[in-house]
TORPA-4810 file (N, C-alpha, C, O; in nm, 3 decimals):
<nodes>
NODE_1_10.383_6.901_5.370_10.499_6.929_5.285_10.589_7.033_5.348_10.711_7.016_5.349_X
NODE_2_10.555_7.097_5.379_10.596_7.238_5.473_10.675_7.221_5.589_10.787_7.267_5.608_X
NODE_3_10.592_7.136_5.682_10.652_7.023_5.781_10.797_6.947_5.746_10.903_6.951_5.807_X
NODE_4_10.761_6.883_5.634_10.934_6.805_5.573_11.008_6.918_5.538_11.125_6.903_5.574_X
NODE_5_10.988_7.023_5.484_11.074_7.128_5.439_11.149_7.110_5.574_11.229_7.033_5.627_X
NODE_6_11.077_7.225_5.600_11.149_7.253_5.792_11.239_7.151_5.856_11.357_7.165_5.890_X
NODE_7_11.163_7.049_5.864_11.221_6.937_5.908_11.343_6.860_5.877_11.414_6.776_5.932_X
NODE_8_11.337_6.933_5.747_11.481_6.861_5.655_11.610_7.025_5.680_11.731_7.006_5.690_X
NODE_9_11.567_7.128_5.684_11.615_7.266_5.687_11.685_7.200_5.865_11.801_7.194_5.905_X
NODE_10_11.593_7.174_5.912_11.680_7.157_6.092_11.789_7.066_6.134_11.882_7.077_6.214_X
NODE_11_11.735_6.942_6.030_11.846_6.866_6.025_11.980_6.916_5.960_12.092_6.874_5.989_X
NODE_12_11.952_7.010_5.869_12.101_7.051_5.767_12.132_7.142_5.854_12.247_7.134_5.896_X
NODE_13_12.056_7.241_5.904_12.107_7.304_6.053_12.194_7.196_6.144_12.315_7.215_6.134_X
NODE_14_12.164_7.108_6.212_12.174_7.056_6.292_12.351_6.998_6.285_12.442_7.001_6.368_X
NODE_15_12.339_6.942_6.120_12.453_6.862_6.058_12.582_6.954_6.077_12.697_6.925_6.109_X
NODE_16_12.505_7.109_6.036_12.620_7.197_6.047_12.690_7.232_6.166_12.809_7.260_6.182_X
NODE_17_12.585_7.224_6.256_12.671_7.272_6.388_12.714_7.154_6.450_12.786_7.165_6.549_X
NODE_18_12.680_7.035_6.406_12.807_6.939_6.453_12.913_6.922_6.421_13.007_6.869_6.480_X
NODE_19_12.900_6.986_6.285_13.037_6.977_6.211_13.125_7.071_6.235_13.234_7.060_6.179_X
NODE_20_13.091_7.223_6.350_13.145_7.322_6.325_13.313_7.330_6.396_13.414_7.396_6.370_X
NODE_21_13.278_7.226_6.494_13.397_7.231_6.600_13.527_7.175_6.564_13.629_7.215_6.620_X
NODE_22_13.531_7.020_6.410_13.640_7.037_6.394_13.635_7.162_6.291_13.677_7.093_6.199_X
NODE_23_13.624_7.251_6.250_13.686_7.375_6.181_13.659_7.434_6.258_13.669_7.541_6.198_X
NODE_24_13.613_7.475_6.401_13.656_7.601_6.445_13.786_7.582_6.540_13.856_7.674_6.584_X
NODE_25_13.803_7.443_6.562_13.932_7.440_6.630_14.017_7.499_6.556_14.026_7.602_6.622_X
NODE_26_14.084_7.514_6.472_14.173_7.594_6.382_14.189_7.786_6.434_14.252_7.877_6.381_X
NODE_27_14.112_7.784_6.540_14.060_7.940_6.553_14.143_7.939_6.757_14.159_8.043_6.820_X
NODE_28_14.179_7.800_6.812_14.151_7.790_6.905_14.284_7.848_6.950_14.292_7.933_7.039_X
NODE_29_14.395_7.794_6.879_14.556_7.839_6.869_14.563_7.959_6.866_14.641_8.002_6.951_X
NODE_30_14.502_8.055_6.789_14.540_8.184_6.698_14.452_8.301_6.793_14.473_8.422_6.781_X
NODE_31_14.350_8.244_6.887_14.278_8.335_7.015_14.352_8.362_7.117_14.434_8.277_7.152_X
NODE_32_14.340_8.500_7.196_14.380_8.505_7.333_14.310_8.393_7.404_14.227_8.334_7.335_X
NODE_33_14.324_8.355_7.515_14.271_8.244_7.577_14.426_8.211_7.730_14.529_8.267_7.768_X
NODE_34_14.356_8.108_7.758_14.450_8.056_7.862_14.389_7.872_7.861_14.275_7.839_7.828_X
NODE_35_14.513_7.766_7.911_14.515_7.647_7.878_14.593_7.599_8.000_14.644_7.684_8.072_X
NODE_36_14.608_7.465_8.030_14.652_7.396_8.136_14.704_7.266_8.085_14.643_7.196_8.003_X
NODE_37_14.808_7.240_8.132_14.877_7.099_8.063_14.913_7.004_8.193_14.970_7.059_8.287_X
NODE_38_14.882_6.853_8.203_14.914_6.762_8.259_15.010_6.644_8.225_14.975_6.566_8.137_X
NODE_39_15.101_6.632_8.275_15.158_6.501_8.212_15.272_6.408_8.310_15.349_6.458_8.393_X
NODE_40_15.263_6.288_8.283_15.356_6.202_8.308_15.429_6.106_8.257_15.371_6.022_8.188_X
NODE_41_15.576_6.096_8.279_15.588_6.018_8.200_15.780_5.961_8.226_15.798_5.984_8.346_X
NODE_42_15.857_5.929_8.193_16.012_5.898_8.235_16.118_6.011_8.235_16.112_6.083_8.136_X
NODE_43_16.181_6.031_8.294_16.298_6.103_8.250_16.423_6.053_8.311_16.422_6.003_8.424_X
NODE_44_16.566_6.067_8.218_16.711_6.023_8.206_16.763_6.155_8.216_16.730_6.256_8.155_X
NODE_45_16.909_6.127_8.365_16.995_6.224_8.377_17.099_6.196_8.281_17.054_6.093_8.230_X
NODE_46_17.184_6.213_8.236_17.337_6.203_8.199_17.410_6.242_8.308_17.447_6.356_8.336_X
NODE_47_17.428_6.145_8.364_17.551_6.097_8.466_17.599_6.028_8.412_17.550_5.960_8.322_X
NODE_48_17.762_6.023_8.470_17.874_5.875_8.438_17.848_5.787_8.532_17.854_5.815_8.652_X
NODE_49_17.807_5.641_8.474_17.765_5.592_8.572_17.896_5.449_8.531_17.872_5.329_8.545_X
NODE_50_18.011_5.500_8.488_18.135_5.404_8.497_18.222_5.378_8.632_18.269_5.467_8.702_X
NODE_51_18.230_5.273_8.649_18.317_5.233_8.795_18.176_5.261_8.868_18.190_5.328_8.970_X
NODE_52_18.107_5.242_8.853_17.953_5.236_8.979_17.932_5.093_8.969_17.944_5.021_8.870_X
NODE_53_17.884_5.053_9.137_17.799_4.941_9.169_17.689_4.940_9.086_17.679_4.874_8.982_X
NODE_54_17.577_5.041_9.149_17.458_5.055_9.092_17.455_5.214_9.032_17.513_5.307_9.087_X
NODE_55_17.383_5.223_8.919_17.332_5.342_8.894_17.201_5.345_8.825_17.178_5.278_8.724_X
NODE_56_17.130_5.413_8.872_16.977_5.451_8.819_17.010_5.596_8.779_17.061_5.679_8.854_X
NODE_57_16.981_5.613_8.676_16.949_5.720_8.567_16.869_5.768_8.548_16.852_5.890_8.555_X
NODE_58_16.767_5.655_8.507_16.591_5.690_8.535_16.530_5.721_8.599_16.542_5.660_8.705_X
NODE_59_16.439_5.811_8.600_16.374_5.832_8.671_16.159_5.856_8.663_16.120_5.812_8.554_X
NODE_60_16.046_5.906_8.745_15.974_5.883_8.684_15.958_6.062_8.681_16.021_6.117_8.772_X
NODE_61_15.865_6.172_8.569_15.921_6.277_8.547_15.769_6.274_8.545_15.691_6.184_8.514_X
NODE_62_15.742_6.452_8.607_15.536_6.511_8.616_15.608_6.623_8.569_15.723_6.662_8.586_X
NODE_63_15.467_6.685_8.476_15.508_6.781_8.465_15.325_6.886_8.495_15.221_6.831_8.458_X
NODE_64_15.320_7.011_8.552_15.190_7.072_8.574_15.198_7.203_8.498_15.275_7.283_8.550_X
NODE_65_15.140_7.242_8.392_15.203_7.399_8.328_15.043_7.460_8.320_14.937_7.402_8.345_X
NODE_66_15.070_7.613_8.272_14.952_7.657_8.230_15.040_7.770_8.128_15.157_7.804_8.146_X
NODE_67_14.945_7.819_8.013_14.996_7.883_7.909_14.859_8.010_7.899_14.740_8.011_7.930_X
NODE_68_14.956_8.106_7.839_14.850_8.216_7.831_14.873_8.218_7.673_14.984_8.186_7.631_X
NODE_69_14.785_8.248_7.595_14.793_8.261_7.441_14.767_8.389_7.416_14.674_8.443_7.475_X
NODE_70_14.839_8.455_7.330_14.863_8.575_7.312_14.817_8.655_7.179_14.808_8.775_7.152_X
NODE_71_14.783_8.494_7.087_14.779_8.579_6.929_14.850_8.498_6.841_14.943_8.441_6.899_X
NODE_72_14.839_8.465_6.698_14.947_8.436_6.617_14.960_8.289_6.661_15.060_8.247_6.602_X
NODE_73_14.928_8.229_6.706_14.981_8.112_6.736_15.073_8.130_6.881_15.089_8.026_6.946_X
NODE_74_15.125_8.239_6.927_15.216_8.250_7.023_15.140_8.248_7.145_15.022_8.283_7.152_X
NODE_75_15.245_8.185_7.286_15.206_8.176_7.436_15.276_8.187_7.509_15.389_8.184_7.462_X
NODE_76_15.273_8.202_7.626_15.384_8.271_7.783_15.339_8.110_7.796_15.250_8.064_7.726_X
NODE_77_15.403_8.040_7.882_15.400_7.896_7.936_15.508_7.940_8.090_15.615_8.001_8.090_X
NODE_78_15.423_7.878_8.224_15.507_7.902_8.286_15.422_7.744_8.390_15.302_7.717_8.389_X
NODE_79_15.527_7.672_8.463_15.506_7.575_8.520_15.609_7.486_8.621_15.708_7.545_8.666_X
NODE_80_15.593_7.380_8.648_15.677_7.331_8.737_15.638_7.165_8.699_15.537_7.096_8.685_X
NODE_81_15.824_7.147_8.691_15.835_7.002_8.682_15.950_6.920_8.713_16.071_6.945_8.708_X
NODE_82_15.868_6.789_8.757_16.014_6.731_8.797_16.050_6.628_8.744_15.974_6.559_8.677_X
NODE_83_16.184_6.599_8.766_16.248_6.539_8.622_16.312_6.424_8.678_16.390_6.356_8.611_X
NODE_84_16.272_6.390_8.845_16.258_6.227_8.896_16.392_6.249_8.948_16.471_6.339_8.922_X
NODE_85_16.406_6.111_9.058_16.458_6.126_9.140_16.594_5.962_9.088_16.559_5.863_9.023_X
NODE_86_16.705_5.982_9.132_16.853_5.955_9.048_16.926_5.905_9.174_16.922_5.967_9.280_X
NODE_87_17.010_5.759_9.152_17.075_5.696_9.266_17.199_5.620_9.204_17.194_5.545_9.107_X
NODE_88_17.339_5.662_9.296_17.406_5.562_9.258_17.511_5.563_9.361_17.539_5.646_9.447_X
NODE_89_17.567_5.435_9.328_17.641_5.362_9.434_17.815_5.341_9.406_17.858_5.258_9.326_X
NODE_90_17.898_5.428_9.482_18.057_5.334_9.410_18.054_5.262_9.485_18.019_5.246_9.602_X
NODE_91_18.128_5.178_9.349_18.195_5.013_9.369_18.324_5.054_9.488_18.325_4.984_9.589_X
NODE_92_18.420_5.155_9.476_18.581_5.105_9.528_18.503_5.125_9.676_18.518_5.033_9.757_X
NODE_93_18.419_5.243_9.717_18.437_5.274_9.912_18.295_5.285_9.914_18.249_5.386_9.969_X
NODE_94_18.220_5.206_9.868_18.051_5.223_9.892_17.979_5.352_9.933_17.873_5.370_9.993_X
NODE_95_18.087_5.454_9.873_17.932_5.550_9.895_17.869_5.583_9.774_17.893_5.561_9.656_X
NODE_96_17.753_5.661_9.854_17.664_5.690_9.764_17.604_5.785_9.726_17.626_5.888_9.789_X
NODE_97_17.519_5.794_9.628_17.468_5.942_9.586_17.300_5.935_9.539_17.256_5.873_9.442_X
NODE_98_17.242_5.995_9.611_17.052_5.985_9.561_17.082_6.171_9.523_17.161_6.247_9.578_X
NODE_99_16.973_6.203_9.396_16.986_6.324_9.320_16.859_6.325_9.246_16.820_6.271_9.142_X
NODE_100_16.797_6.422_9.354_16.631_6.435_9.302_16.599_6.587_9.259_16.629_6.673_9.341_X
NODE_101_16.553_6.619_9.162_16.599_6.709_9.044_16.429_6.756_9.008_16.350_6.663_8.992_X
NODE_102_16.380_6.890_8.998_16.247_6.949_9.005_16.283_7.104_8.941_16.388_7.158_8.978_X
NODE_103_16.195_7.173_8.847_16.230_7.306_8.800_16.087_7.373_8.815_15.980_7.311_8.818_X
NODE_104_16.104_7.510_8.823_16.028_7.612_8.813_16.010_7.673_8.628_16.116_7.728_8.598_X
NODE_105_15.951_7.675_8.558_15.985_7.757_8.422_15.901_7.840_8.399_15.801_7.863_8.468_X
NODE_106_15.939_7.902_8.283_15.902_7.999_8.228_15.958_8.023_8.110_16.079_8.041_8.093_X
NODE_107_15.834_8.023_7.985_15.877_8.048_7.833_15.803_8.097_7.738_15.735_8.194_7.772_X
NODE_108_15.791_8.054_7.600_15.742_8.099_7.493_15.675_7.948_7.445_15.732_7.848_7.491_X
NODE_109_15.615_7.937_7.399_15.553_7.844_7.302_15.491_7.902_7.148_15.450_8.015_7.123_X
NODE_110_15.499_7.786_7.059_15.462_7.839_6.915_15.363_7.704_6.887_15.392_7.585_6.891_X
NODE_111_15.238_7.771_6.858_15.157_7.653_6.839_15.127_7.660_6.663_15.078_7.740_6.584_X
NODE_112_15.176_7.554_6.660_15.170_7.552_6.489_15.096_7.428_6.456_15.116_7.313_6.495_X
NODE_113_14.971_7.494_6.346_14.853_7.404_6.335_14.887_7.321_6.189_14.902_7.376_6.080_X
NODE_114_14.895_7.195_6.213_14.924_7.118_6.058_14.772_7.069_6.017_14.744_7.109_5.904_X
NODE_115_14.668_6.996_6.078_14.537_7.025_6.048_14.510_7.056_6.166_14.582_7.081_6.263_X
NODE_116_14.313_7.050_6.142_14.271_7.105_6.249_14.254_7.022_6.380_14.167_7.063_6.456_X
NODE_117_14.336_6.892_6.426_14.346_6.804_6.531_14.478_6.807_6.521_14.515_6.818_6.638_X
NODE_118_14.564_6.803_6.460_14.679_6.804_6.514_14.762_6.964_6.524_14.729_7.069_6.469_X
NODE_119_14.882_6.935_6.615_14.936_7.099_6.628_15.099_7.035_6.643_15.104_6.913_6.660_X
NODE_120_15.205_7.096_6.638_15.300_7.085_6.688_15.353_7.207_6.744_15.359_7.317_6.689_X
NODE_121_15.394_7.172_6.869_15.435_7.294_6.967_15.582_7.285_7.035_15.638_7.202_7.107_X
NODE_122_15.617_7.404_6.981_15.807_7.388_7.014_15.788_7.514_7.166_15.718_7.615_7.173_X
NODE_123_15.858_7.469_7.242_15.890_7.585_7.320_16.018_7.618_7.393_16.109_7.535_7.386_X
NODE_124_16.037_7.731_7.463_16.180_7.758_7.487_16.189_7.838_7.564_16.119_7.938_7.546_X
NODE_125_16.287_7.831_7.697_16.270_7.928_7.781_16.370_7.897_7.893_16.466_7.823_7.872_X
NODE_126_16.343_7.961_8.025_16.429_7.948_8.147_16.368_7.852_8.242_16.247_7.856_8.262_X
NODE_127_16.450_7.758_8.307_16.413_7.679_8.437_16.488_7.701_8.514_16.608_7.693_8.487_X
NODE_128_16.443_7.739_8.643_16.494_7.738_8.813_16.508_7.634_8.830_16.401_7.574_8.840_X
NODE_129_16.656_7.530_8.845_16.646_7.398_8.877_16.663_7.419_9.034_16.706_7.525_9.080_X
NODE_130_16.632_7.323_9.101_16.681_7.262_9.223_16.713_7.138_9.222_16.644_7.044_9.181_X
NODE_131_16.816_7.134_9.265_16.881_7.002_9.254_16.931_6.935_9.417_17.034_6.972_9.475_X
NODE_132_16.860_6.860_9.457_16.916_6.764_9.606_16.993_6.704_9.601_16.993_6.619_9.512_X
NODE_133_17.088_6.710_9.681_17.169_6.599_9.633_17.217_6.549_9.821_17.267_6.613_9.913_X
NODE_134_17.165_6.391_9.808_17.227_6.349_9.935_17.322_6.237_9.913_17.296_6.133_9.853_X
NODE_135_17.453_6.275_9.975_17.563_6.142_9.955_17.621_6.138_10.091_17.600_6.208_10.190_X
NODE_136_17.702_6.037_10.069_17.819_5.985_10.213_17.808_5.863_10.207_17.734_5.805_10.127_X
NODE_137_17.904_5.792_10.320_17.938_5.694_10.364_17.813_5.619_10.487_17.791_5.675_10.594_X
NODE_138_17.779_5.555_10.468_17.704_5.473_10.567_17.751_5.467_10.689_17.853_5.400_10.669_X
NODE_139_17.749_5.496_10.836_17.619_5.574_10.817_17.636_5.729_10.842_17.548_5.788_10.905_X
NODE_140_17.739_5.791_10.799_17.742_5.949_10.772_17.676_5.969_10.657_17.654_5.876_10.579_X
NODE_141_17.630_6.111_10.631_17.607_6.137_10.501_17.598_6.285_10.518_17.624_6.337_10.626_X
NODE_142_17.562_6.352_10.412_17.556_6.496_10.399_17.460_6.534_10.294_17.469_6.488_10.180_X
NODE_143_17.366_6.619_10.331_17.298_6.681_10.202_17.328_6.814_10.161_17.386_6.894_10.234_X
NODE_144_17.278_6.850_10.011_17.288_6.965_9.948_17.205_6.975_9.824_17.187_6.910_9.721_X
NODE_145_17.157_7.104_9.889_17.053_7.183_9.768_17.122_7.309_9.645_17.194_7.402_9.681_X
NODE_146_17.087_7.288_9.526_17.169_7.345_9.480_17.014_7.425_9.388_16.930_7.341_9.356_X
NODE_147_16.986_7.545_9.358_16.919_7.631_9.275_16.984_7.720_9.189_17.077_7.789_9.231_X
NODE_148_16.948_7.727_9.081_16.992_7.764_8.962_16.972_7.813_8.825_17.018_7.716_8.765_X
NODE_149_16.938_7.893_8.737_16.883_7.918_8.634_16.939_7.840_8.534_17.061_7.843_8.521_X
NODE_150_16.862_7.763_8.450_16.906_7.677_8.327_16.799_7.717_8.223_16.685_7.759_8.245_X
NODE_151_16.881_7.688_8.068_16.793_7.730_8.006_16.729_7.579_7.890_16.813_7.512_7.831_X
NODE_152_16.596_7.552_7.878_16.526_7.411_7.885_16.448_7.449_7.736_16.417_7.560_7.692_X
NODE_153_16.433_7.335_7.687_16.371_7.344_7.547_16.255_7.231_7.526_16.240_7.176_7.635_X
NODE_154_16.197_7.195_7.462_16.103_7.085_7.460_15.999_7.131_7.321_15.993_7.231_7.250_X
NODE_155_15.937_7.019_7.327_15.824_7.011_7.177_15.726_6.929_7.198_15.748_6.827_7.264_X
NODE_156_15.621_6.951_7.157_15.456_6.872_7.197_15.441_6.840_7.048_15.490_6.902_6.954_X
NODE_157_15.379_6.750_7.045_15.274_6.648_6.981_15.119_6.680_7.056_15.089_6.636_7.167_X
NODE_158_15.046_6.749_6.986_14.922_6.788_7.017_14.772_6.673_6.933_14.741_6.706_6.819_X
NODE_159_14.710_6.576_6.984_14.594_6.566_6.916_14.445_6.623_6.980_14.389_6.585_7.083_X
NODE_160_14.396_6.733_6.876_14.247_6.761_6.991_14.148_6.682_6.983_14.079_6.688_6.881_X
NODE_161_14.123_6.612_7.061_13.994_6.548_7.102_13.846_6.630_7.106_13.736_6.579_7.086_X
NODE_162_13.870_6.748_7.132_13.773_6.858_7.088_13.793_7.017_7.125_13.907_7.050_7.093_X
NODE_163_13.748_7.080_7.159_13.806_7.233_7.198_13.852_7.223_7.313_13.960_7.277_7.338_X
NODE_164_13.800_7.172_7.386_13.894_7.164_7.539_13.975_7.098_7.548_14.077_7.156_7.585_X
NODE_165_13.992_6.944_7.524_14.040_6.880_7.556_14.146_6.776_7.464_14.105_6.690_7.385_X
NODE_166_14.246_6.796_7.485_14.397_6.742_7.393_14.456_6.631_7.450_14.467_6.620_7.572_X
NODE_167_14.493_6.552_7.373_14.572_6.444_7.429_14.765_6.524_7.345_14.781_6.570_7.232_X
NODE_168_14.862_6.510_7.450_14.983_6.531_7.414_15.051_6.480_7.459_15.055_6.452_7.579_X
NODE_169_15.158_6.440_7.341_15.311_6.378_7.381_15.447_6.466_7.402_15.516_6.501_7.306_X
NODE_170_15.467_6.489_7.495_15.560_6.609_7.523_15.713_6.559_7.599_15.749_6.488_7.693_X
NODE_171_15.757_6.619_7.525_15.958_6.563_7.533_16.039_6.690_7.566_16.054_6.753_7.461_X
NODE_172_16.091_6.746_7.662_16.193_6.833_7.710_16.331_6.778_7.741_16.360_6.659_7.750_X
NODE_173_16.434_6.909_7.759_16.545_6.882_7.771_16.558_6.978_7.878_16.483_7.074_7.859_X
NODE_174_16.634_6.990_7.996_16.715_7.073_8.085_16.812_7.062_8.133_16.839_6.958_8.193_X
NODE_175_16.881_7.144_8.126_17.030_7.106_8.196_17.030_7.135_8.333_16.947_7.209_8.386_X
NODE_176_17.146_7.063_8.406_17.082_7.024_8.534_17.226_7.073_8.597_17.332_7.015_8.571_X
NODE_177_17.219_7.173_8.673_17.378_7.188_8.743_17.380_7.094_8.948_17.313_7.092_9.051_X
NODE_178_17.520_7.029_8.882_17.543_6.931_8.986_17.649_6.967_9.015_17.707_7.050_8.944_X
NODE_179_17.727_6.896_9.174_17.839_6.929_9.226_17.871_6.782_9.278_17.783_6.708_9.322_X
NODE_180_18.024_6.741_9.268_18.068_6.596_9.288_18.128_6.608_9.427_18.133_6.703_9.505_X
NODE_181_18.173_6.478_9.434_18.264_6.460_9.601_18.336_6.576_9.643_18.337_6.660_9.732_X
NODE_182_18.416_6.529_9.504_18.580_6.666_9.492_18.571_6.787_9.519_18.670_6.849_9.556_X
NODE_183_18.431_6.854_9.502_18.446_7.020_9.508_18.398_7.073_9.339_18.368_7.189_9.310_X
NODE_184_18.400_6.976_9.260_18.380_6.993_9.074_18.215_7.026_9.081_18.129_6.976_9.153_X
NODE_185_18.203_7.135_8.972_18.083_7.134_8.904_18.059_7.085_8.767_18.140_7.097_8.676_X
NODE_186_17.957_7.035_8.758_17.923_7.065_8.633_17.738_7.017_8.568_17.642_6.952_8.609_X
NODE_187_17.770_7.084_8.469_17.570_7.067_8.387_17.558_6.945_8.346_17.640_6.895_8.268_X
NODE_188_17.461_6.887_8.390_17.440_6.724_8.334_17.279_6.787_8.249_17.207_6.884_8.274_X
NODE_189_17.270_6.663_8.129_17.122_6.711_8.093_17.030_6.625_8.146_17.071_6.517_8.189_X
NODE_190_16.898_6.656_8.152_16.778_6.578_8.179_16.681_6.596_8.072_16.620_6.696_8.033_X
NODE_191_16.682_6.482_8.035_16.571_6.435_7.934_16.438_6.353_7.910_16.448_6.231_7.899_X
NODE_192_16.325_6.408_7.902_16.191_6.391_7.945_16.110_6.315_7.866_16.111_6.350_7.748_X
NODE_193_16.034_6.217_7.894_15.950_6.194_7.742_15.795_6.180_7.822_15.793_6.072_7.881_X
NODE_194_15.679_6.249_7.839_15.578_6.209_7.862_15.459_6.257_7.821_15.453_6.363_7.759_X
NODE_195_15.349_6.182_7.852_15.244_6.146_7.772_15.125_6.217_7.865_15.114_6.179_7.982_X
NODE_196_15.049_6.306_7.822_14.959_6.430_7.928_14.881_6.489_7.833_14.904_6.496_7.712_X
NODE_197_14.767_6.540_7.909_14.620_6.628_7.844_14.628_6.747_7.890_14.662_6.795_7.999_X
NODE_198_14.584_6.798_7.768_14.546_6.964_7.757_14.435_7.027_7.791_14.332_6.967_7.759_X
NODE_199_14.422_7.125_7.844_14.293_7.166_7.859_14.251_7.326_7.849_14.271_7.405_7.941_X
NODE_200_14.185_7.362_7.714_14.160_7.467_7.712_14.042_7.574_7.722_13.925_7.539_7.703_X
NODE_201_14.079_7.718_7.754_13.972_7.764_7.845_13.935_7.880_7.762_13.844_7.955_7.798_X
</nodes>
């Protein structure tokens, strides 16, 4: 009888500590800690792509970050991503333009817990763009690198799969400073949508 006691006491032990991890995730946001994010997924420049032969817009967009958590839900996020590589062609004198586009950042994140598997995470901060840009006439051409501080925003879709490990859907915006034939500047945006795992430590 003594035997089943116990025996039944280890199992309700047992039940509990399987159960503990979805409620202690709720604890995982709100700890100092540090985390790592992977993802891939499309990103679109805003270019005019009127009076063009061809224009590609699209592009394919990685992104590699790591976040330090601070407390409160709050985090430093600092990483590097690129936001794919951009081609187009005029119709009137066939030249052309390839514009491959990559940032350095650095920000804030707010991890806000709606249950204990899901989170939504807004963040906001500065990107170092570099922007390539090679154009000309066939077969001249000319390149140019352009670096720059822009300021980039984005938001996650968090599901935890368990304390370490998150599946996220993550969408940014950056503005992207470019320079045309003429001598003109100006900020085009780049817009991100991809699909990457979390991993926390």
């Amino acid at each position: 009888m003594q035997l089943k006691k116990r025996g039944g006491a280890l199992a309700a032990l047992a039940l509990a500590f399987a159960s503990l991890p979805s409620h202690a995730q709720l604890l995982v946001s709100n700890q100092p800690g540090v985390y790592g994010q992977l993802g891939f997924g499309r990103a679109h420049l805003s270019v005019d792509c009127s009076g063009q032969a061809a224009c590609g817009s699209s592009g394919v967009s990685a992104r590699l970050g790591a976040g330090l958590r601070v407390g409160g839900g709050w985090a430093i996020e600092f990483g590097r991503q690129g936001l794919g590589n951009f081609d187009y062609k005029r119709r009137a004198d066939d030249s052309h333009r390839d514009i491959e586009v990559e940032a350095w950042q650095v920000g804030v994140a707010q991890h806000i817990e709606m249950t204990p598997q899901w989170l939504l995470v807004p963040r906001l901060g500065l990107g170092r763009i570099s922007s390539q840009t090679d154009a000309g006439y066939w077969p001249s051409s000319h390149s140019e690198r352009r670096r720059e501080w822009r300021p980039y925003g984005g938001m996650s879709l968090v599901w935890r799969m368990n304390r370490v490990l998150s599946l996220q859907l993550q969408a940014d915006y950056q503005r992207v400073p470019l320079r045309h034939d003429n001598g003109s500047s100006e900020d085009a945006g780049a817009a991100s949508l991809a699909l990457g795992l979390g991993f926390n430590y």
